[in-house]
C-alpha positions as CSV (number, residue, x, y, z in Angstrom):
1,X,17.3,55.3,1.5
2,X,20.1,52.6,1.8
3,X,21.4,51.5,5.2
4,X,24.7,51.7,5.8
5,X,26.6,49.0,7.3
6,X,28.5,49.7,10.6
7,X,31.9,50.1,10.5
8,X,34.8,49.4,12.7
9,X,38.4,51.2,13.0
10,X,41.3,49.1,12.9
11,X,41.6,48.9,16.6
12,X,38.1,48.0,17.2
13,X,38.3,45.4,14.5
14,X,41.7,44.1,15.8
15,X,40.5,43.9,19.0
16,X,37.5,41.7,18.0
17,X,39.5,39.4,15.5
18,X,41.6,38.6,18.5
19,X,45.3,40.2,16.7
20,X,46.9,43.5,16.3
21,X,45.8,46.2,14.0
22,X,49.1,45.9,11.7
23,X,48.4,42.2,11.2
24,X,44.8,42.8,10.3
25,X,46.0,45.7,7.4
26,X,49.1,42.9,6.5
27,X,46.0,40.2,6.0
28,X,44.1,43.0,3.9
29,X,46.7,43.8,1.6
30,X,48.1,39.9,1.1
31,X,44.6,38.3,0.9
32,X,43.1,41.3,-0.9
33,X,40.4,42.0,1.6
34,X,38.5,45.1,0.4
35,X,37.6,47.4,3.3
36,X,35.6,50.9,3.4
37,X,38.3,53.9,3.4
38,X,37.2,57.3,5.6
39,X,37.9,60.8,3.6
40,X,41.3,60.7,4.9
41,X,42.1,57.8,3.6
42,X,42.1,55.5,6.4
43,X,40.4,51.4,6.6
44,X,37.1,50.7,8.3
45,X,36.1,47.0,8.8
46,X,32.3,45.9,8.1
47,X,31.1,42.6,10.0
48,X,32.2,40.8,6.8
49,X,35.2,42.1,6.9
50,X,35.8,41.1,10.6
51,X,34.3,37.7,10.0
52,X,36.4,36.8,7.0
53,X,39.8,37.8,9.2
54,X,38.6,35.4,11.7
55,X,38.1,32.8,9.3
56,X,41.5,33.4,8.5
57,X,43.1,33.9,12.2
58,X,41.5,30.4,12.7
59,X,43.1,28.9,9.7
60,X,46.5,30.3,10.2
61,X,46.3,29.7,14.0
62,X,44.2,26.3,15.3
63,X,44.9,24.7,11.6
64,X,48.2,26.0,10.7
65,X,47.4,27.1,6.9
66,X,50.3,29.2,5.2
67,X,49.6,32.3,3.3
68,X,49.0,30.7,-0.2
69,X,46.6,28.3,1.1
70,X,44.5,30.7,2.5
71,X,44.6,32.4,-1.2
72,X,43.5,29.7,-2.3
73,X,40.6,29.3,0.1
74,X,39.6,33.1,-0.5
75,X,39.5,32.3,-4.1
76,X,37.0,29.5,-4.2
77,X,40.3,27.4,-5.3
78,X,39.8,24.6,-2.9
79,X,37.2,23.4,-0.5
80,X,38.4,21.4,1.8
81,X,42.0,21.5,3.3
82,X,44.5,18.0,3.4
83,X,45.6,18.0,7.0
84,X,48.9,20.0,8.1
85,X,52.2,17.6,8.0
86,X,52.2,19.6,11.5
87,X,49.0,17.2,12.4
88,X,50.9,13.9,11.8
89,X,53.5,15.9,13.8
90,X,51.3,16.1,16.1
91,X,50.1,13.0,16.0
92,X,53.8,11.3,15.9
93,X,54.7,13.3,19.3
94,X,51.4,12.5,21.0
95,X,52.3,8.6,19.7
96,X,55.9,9.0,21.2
97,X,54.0,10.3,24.6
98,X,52.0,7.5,24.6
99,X,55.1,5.4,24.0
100,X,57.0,7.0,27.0
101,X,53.8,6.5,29.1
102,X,54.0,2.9,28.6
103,X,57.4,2.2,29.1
104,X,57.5,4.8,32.3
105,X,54.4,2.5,33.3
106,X,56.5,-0.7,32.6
107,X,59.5,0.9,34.4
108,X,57.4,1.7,37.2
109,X,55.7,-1.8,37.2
110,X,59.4,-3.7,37.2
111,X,60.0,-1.0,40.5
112,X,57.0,-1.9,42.2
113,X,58.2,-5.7,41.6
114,X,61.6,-5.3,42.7
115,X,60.8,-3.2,45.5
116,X,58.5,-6.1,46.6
117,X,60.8,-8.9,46.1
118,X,63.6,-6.3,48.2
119,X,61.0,-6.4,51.2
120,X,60.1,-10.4,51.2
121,X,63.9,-10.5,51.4
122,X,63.9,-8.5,54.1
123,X,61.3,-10.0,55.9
124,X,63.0,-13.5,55.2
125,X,66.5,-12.1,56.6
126,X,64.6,-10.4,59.3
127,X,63.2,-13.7,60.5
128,X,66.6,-15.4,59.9
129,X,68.2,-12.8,62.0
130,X,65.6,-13.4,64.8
131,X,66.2,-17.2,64.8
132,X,70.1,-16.6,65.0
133,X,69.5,-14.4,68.0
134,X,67.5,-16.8,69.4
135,X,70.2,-19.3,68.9
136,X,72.2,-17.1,69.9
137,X,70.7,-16.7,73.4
138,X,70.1,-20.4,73.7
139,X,74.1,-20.8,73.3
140,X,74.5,-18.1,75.7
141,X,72.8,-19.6,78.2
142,X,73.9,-23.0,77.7
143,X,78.0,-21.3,77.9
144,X,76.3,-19.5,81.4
145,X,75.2,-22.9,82.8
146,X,78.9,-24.5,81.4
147,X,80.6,-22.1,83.4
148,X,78.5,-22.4,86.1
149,X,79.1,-26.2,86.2
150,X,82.5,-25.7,86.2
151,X,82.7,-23.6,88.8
152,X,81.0,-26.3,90.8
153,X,83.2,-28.5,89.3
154,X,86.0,-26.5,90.6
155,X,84.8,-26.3,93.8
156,X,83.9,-29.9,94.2
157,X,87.3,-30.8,93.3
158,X,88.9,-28.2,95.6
159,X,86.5,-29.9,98.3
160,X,87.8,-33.0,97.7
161,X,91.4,-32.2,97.0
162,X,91.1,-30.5,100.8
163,X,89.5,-33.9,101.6
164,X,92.4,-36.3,100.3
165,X,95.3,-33.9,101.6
166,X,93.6,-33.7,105.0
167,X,93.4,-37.9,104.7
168,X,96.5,-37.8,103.8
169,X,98.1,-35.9,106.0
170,X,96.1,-37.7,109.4
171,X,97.3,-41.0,107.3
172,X,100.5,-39.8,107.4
173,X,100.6,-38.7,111.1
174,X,99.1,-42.0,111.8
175,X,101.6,-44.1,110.1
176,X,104.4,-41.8,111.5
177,X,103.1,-42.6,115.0
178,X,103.0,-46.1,114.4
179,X,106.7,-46.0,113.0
180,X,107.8,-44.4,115.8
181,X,105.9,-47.0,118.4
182,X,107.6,-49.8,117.0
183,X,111.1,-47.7,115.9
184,X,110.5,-47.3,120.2
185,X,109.7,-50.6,120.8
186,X,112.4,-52.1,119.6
187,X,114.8,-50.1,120.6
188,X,113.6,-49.7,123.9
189,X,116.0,-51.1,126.7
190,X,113.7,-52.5,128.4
């Protein structure tokens, strides 16, 4: 007595392809995939059967074959598949990544310089800035001690001002007094 293979409905064999059950009986009637029918007509999948429809999920899917070339495949008609223009597609986009890395890393690089150069700058105008308020304070002071002089200076001259008046004025009184002895004398009647 032959063994019979085990058989799978549609869902279960959908489920463990990894698609839906319409796709799998789409894939059966385009790539002629001959499956085990019930009494009432309806598909059973055998291991084989599963296997082949994940050989082709993985061809359509991870290495982007179209429907003739999996034909083709089925048929014996070819070995080995050319590579996808979608690979070089790939490729070209992961080349343009690369190329928008570098320049971002440049970009960044040229920021990182600038931003450096901005902060010796800084620091140089920073110390600048110190030394003029330094200066600054140094002028200050020397403006304080100028005023201050002056208003010795001021006060000196007031001093001495009060001095020469006060001379002055006893000079005056002095000379007066003497004007008026001898204005006296000679007109005295003695």
């Amino acid at each position: 007595m032959e063994k019979t293979a085990e058989l799978f409905t549609p869902k279960a064999a959908a489920k463990m392809v990894g698609v839906d059950p319409e796709l799998l009986k789409t894939w059966c009637n385009e790539f002629n995939i001959q499956t085990a029918r019930t009494e009432g007509g309806h598909r059973r999948y055998s291991l084989d059967n599963i296997a082949t429809l994940k050989e082709i999920r993985k061809k359509i899917q991870e290495q982007g074959l179209g429907y003739d070339e999996i034909r083709a495949w089925l048929n014996g008609e070819i070995e080995a598949f050319e590579p996808k223009p979608h690979q070089s597609e790939l490729e070209k986009k992961m080349d343009k990544l690369l190329e928008e890395a570098e320049q971002q890393k440049q970009f960044r690089e040229q920021q990182t310089q600038f931003q450096q150069a901005l902060i010796q700058r800084l620091a140089m105008l920073e110390q600048q800035n110190k030394q003029l308020i330094e200066q600054n304070k140094q002028l200050i002071e020397q403006n304080r001690q100028l005023v201050e002089q002056n208003e010795q200076l001021k006060s000196l001259f007031g001093e001495r001002d009060q001095f020469f008046l006060g001379s002055l004025k006893q000079s005056m009184e002095k000379t007066k007094k003497k004007r008026t002895g001898i204005l006296a004398k000679l007109f005295s009647k003695e």
